[in-house]
BASE-342001 format. One record per residue: z, y, x of N, C-alpha, C, O in turn; residue number from 1. Coordinates in Angstrom, 1 decimal, always signed. Last residue first. Example, Ala and Ser with C-alpha at 12.3 -4.5 7.8 and 13.67 -1.06 7.14 Angstrom:
% residues 2
{{+7.1 -2.2 +12.8} {+7.1 -1.1 +13.7} {+7.9 +0.0 +12.9} {+8.0 +1.1 +13.4} 2}
{{+7.8 -5.7 +13.2} {+7.8 -4.5 +12.3} {+7.8 -3.3 +13.2} {+8.5 -3.3 +14.2} 1}
% end
This chain:
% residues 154
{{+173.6 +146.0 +28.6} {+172.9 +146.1 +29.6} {+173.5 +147.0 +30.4} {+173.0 +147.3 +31.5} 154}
{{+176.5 +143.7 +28.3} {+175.8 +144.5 +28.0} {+174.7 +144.7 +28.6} {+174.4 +143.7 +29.2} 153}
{{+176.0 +139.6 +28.3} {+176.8 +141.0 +28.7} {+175.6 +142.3 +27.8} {+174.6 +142.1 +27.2} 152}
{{+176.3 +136.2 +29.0} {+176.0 +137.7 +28.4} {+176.8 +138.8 +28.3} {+178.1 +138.8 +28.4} 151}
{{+175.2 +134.4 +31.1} {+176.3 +134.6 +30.7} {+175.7 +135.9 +29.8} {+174.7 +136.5 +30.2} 150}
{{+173.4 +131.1 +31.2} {+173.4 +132.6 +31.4} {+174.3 +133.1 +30.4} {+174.5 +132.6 +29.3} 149}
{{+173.4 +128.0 +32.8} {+173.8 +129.1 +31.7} {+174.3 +130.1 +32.0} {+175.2 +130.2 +32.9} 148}
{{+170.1 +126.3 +33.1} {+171.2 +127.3 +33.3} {+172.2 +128.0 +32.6} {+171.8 +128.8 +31.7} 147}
{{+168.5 +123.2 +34.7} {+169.5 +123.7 +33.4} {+169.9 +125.4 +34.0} {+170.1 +125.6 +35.2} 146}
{{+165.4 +122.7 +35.6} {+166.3 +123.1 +36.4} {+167.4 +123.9 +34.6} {+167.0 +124.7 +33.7} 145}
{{+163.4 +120.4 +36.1} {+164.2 +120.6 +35.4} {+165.2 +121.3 +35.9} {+165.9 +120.7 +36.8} 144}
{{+159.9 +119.0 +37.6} {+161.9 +119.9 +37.8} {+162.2 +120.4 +36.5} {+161.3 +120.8 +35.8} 143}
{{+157.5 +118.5 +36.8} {+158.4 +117.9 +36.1} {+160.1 +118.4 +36.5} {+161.1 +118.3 +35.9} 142}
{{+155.7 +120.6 +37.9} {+156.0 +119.3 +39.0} {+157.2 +118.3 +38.2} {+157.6 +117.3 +38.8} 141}
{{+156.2 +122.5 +36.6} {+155.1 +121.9 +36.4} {+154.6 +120.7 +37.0} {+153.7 +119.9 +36.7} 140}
{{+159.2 +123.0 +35.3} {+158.5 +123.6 +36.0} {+156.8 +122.3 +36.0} {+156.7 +121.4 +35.1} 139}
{{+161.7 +124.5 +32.8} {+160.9 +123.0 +32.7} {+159.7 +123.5 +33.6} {+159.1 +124.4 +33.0} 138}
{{+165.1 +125.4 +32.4} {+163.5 +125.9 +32.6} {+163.1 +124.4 +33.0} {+163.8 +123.4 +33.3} 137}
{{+166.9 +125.6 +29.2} {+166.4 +124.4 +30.0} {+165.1 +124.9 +30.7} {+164.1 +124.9 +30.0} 136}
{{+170.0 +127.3 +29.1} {+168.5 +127.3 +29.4} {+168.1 +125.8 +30.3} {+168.6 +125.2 +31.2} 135}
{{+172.2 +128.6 +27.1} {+172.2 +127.3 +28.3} {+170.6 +127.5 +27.8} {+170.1 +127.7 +26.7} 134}
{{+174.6 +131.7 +27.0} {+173.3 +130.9 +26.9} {+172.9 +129.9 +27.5} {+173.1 +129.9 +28.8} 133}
{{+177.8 +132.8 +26.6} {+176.9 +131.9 +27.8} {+175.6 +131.4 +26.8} {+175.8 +130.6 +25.9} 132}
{{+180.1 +135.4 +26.2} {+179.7 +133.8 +25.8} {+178.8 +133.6 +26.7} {+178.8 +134.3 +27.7} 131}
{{+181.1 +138.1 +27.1} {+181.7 +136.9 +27.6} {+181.0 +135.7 +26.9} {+181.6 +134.7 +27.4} 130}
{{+179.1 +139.5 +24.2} {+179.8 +139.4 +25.6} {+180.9 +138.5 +25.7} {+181.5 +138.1 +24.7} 129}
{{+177.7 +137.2 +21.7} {+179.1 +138.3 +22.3} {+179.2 +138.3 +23.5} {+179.4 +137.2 +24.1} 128}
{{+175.5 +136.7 +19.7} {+175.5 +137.0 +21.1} {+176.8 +137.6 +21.6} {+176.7 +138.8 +21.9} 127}
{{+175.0 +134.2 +16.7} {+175.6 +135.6 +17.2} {+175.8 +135.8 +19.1} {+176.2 +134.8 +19.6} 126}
{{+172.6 +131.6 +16.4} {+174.7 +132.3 +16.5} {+174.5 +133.7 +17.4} {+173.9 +133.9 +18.4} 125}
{{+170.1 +131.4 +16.9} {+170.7 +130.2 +15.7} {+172.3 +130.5 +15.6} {+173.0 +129.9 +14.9} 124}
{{+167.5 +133.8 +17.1} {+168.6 +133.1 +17.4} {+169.8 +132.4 +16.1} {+170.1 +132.7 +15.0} 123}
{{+164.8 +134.6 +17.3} {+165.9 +134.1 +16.0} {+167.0 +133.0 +16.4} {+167.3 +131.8 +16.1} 122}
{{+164.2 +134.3 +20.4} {+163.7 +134.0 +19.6} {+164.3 +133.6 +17.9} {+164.2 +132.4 +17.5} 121}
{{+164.4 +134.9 +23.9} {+165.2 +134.4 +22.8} {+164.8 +134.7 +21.7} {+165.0 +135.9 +21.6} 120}
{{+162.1 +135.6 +25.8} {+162.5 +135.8 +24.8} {+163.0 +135.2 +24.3} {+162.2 +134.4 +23.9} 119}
{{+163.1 +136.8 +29.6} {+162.6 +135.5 +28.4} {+163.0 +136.0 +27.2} {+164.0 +136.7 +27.1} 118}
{{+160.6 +138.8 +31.0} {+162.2 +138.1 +31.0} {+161.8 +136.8 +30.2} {+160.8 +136.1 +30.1} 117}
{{+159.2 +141.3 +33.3} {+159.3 +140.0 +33.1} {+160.3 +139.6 +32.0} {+161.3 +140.4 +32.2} 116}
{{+160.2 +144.2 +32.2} {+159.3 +143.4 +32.8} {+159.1 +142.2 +32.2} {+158.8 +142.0 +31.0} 115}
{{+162.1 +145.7 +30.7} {+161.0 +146.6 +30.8} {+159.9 +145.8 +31.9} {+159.0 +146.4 +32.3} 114}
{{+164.6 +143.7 +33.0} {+164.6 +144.5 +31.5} {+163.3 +145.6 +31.8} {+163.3 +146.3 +32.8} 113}
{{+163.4 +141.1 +34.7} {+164.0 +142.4 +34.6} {+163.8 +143.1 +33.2} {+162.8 +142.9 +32.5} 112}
{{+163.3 +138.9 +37.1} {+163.1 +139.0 +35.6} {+164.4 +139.8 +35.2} {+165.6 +139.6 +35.1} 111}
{{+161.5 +138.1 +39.9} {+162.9 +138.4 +39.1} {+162.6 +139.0 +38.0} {+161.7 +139.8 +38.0} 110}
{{+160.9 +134.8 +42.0} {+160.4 +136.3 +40.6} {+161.5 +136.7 +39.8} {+162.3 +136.0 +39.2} 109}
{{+160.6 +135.1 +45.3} {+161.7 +135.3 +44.6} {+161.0 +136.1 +43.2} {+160.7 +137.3 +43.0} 108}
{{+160.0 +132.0 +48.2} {+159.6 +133.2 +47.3} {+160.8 +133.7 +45.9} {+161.7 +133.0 +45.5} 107}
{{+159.1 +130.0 +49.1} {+160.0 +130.7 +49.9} {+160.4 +132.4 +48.8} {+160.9 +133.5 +49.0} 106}
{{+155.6 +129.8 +47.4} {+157.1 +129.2 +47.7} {+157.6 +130.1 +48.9} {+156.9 +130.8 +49.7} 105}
{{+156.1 +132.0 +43.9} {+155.2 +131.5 +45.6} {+156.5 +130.9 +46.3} {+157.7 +131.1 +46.2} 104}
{{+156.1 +130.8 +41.0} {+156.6 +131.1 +42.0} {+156.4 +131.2 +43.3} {+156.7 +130.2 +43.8} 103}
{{+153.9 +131.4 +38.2} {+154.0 +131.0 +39.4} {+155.3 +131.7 +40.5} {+155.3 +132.9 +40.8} 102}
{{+153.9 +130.4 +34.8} {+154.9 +131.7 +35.8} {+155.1 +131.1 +37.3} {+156.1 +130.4 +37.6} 101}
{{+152.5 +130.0 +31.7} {+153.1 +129.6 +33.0} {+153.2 +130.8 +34.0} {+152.6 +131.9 +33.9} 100}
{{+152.1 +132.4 +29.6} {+152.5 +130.5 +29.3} {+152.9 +129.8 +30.8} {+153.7 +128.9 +30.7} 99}
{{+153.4 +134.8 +28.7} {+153.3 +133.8 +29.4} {+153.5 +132.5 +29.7} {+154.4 +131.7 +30.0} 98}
{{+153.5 +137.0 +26.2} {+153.6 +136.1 +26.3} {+153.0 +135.1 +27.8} {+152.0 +134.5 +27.5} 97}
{{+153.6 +140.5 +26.6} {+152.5 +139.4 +25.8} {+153.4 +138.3 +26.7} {+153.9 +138.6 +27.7} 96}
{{+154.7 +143.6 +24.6} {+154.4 +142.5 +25.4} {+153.7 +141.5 +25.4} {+153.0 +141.3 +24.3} 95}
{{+154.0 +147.2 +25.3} {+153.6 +146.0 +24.0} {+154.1 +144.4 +25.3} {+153.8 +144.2 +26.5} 94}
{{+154.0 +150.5 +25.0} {+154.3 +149.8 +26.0} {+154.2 +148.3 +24.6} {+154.2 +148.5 +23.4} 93}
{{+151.5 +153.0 +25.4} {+152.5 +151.8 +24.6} {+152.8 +150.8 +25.4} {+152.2 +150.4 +26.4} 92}
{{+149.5 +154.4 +27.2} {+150.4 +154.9 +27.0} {+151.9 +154.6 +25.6} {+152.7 +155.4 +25.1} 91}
{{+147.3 +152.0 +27.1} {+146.8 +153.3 +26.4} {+148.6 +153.8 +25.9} {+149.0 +153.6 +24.7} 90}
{{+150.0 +149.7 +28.2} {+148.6 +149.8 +27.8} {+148.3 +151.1 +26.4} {+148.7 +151.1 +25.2} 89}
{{+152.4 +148.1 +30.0} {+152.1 +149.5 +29.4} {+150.2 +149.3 +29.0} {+149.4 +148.7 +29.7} 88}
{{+154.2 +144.9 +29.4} {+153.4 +146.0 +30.0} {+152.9 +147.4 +29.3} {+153.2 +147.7 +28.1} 87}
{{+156.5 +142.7 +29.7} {+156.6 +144.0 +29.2} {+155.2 +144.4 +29.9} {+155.1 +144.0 +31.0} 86}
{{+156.5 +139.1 +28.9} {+156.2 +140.5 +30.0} {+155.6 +141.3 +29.6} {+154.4 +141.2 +29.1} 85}
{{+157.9 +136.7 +28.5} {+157.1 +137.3 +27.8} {+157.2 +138.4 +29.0} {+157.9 +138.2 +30.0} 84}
{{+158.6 +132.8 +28.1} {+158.4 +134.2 +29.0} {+157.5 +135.1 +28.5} {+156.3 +134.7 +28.2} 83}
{{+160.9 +132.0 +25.1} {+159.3 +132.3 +25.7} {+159.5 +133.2 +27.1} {+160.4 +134.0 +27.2} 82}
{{+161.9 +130.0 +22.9} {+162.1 +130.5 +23.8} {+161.0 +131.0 +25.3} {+160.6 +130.2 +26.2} 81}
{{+163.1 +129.5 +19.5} {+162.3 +129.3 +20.8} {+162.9 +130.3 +21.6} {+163.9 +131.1 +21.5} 80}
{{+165.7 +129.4 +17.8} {+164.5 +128.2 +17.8} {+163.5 +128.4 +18.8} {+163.0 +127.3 +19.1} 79}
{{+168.5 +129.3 +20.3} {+167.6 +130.3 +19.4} {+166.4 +129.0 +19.3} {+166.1 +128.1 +20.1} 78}
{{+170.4 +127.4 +21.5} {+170.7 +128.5 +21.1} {+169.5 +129.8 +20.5} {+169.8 +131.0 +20.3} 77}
{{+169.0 +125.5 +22.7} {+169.7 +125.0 +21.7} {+170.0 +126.2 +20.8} {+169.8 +126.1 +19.6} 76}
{{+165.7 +125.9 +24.6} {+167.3 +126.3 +24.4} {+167.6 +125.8 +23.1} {+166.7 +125.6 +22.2} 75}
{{+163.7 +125.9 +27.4} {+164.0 +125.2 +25.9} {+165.7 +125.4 +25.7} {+166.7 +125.2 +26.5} 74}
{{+160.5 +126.6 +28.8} {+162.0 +126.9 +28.4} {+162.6 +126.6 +27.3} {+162.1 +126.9 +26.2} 73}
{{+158.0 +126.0 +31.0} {+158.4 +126.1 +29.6} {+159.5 +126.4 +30.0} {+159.8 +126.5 +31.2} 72}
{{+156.8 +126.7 +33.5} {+155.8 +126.1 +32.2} {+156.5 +126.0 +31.1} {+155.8 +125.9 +30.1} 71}
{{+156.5 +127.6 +36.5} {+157.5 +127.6 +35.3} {+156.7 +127.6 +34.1} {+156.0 +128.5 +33.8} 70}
{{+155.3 +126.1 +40.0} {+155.3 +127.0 +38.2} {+155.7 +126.5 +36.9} {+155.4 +125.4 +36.4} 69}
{{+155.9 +126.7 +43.2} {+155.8 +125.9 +42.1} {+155.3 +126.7 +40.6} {+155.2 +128.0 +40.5} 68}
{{+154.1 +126.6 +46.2} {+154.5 +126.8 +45.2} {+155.0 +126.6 +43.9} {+154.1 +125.9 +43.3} 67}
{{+156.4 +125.0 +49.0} {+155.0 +124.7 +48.3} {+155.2 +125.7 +46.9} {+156.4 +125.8 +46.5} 66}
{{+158.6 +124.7 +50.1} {+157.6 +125.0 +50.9} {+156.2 +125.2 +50.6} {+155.2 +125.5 +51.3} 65}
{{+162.0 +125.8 +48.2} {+160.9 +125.1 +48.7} {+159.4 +125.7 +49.8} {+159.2 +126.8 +50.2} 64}
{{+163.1 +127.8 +47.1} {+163.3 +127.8 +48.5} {+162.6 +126.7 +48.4} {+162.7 +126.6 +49.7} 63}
{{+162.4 +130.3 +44.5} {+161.8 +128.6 +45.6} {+162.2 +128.8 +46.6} {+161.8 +129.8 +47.3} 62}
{{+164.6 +131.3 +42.1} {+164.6 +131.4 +43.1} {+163.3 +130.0 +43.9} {+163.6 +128.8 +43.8} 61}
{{+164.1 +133.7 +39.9} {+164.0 +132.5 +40.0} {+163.8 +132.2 +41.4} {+162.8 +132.7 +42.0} 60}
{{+166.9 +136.1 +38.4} {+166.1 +135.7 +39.5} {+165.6 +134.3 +39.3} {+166.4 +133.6 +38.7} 59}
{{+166.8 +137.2 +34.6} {+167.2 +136.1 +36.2} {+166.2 +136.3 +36.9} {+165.1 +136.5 +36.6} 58}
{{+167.4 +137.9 +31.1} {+166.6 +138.2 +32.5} {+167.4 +136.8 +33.7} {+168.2 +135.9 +33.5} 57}
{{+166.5 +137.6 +28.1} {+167.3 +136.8 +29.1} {+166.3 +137.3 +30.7} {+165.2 +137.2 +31.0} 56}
{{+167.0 +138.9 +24.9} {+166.2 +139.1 +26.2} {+167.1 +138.1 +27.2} {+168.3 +137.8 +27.0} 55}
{{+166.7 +138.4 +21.1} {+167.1 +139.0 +22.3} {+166.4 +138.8 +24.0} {+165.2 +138.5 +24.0} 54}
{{+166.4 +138.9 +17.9} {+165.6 +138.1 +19.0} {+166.4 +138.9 +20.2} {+166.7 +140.1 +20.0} 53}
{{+168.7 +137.3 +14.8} {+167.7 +138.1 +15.6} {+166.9 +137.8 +17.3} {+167.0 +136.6 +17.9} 52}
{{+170.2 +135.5 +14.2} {+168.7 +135.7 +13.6} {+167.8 +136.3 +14.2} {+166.6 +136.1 +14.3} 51}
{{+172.7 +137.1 +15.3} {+172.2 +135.6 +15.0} {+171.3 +136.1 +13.8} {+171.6 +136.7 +12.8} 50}
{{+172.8 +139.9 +17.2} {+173.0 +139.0 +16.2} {+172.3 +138.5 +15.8} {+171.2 +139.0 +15.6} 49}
{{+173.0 +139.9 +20.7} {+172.2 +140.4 +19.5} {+173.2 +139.7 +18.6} {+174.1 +139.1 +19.0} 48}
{{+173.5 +141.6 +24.1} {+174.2 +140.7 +22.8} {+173.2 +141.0 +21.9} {+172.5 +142.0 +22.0} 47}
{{+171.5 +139.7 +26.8} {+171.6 +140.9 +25.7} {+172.0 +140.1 +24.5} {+171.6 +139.1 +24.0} 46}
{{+172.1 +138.0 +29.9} {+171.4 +137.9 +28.4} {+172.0 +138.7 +27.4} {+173.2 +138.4 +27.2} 45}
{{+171.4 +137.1 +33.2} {+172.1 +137.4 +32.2} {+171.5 +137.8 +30.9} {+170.3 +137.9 +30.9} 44}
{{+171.7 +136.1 +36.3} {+171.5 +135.8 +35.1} {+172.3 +136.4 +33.9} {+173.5 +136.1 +33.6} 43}
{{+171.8 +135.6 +39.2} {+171.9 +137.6 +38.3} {+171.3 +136.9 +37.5} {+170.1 +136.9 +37.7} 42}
{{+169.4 +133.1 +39.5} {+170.6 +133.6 +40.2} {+170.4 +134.4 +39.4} {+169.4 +134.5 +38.7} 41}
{{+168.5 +129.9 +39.8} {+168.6 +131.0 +39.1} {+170.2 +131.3 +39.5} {+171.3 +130.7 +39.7} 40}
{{+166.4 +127.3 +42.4} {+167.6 +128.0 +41.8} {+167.5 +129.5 +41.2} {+166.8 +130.4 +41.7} 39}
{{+165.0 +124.6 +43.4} {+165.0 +126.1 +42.5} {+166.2 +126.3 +42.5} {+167.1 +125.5 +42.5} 38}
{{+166.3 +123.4 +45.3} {+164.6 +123.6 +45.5} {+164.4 +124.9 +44.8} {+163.8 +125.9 +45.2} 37}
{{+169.1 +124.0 +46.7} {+168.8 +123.7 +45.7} {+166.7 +123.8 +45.7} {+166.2 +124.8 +46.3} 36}
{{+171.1 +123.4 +49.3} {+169.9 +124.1 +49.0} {+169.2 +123.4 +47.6} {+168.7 +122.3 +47.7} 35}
{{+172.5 +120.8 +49.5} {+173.4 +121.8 +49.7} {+172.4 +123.6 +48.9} {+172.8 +124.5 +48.3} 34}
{{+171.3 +118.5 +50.4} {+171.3 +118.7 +48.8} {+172.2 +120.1 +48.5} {+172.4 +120.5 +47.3} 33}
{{+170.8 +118.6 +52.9} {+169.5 +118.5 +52.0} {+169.7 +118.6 +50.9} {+168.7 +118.8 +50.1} 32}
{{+173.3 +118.7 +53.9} {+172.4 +119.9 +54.0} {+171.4 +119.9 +53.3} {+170.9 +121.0 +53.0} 31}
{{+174.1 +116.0 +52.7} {+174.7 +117.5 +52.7} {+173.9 +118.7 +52.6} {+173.8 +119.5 +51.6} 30}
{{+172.9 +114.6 +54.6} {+172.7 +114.4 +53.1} {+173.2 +115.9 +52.5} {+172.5 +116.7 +51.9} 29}
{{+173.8 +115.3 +57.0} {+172.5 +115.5 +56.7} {+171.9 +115.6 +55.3} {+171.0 +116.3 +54.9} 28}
{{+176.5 +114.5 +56.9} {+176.0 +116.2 +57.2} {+174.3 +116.2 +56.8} {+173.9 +117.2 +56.2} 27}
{{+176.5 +111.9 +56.2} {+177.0 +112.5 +55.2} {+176.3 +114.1 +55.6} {+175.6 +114.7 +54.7} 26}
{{+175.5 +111.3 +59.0} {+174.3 +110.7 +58.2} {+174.6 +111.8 +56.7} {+173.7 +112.3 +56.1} 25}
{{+177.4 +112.0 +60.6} {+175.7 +112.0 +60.7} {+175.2 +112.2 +59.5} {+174.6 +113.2 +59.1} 24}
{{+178.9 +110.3 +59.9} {+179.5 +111.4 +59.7} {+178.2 +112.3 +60.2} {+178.3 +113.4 +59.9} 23}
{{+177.7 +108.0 +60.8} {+178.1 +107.6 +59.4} {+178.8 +109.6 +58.4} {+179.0 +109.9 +57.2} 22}
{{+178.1 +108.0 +63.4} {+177.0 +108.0 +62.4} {+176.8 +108.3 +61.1} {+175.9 +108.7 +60.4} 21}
{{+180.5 +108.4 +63.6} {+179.7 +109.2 +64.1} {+178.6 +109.2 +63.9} {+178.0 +110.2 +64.2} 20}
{{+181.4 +105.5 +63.2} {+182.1 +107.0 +62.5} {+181.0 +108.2 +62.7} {+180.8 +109.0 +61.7} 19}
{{+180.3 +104.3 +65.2} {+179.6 +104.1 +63.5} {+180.4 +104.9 +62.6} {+180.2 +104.9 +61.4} 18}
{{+181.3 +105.2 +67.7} {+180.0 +105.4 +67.1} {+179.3 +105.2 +65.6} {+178.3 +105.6 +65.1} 17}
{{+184.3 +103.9 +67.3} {+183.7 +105.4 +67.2} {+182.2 +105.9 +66.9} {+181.8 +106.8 +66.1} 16}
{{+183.3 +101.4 +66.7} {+183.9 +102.2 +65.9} {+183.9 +103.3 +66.1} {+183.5 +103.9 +65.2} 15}
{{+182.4 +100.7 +69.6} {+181.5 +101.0 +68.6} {+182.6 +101.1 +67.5} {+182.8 +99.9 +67.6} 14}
{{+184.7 +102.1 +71.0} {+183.8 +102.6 +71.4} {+183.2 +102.3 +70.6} {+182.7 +103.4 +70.1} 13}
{{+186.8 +99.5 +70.2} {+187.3 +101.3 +70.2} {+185.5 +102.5 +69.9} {+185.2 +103.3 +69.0} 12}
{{+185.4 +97.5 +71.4} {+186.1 +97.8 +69.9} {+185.8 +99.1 +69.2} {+185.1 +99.6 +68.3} 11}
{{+185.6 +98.3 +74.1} {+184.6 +97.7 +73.5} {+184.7 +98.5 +72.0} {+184.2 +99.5 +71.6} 10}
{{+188.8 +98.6 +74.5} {+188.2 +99.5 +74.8} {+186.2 +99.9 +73.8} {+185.8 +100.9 +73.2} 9}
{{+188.8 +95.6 +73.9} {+189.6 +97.2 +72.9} {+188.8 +98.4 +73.2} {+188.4 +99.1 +72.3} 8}
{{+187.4 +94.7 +76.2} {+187.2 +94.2 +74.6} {+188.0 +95.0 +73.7} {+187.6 +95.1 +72.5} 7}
{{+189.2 +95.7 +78.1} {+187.5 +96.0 +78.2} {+187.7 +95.4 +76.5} {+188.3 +96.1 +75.8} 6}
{{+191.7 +94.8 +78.7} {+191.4 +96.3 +78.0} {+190.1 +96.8 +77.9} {+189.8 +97.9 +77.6} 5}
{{+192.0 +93.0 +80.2} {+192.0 +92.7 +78.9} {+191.8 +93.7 +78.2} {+191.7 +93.5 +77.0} 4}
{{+189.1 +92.8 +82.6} {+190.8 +93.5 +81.8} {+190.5 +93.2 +80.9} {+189.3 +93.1 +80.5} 3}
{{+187.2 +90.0 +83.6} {+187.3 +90.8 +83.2} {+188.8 +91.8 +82.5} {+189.5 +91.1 +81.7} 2}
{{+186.5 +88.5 +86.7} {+187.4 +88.5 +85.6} {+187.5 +89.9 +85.1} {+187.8 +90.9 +85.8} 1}
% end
């Protein structure tokens, strides 16, 4: 003959286990969406006035395991929007345009004034400190990663 406290007891025990799964299962989901694959970080963007062309620097961050590469950029806020990179040639400095921008993975490209950055391009409204630029980067694997970069001086 069994206590009447074995079938609660019972009870008790797989309810606690499917809490404990279930509180499993939420940490795991968590941790995998907690790290972003890409991520832009120290983003920021030079006031200009509307028409004119300005700069957008950031870190691009892969915490992924595989390389990826940055293939476009699309903004509301100027008609284009380009990776361009500063270089020096026969003592001028001139930039040229990049059409794709590999990230190695675990890896960090940062985009710097007198480097790398992005060109904002005739911009469609005026640039004030405290406002925000929204960036659509577009990677090669189809990621979409949105950002809005805040502006400031340099």
């Amino acid at each position: 003959m069994t206590s009447p406290a074995v079938p609660v007891l019972r009870r008790i025990l797989v309810a606690g286990c499917s809490m404990a799964t279930t509180l499993l299962a939420a940490c795991a989901l968590r941790s995998e969406t907690s790290v972003p694959r890409v991520a832009i970080q120290q983003s920021w963007a030079r006031i200009a006035d509307s028409g004119a062309t300005s700069g957008a620097y950031m870190d691009i961050v892969n915490n992924d395991t595989v390389p990826i590469t940055l293939v476009g950029i699309t903004t509301s806020d100027a008609s284009a929007a380009e990776v361009h990179e500063t270089m020096q040639q026969d003592g001028m400095a001139h930039m040229m345009p990049r059409t794709a921008l590999r990230i190695p993975a675990g890896d960090v490209v940062r985009m710097t004034p007198g480097g790398l950055h992005v060109m904002l391009i005739d911009l469609r409204r005026t640039l004030v400190v405290g406002d925000s630029v929204r960036l659509r980067l577009q990677f090669s694997d189809s990621t979409i990663v949105a950002a809005t970069v805040p502006v400031k001086t340099p």
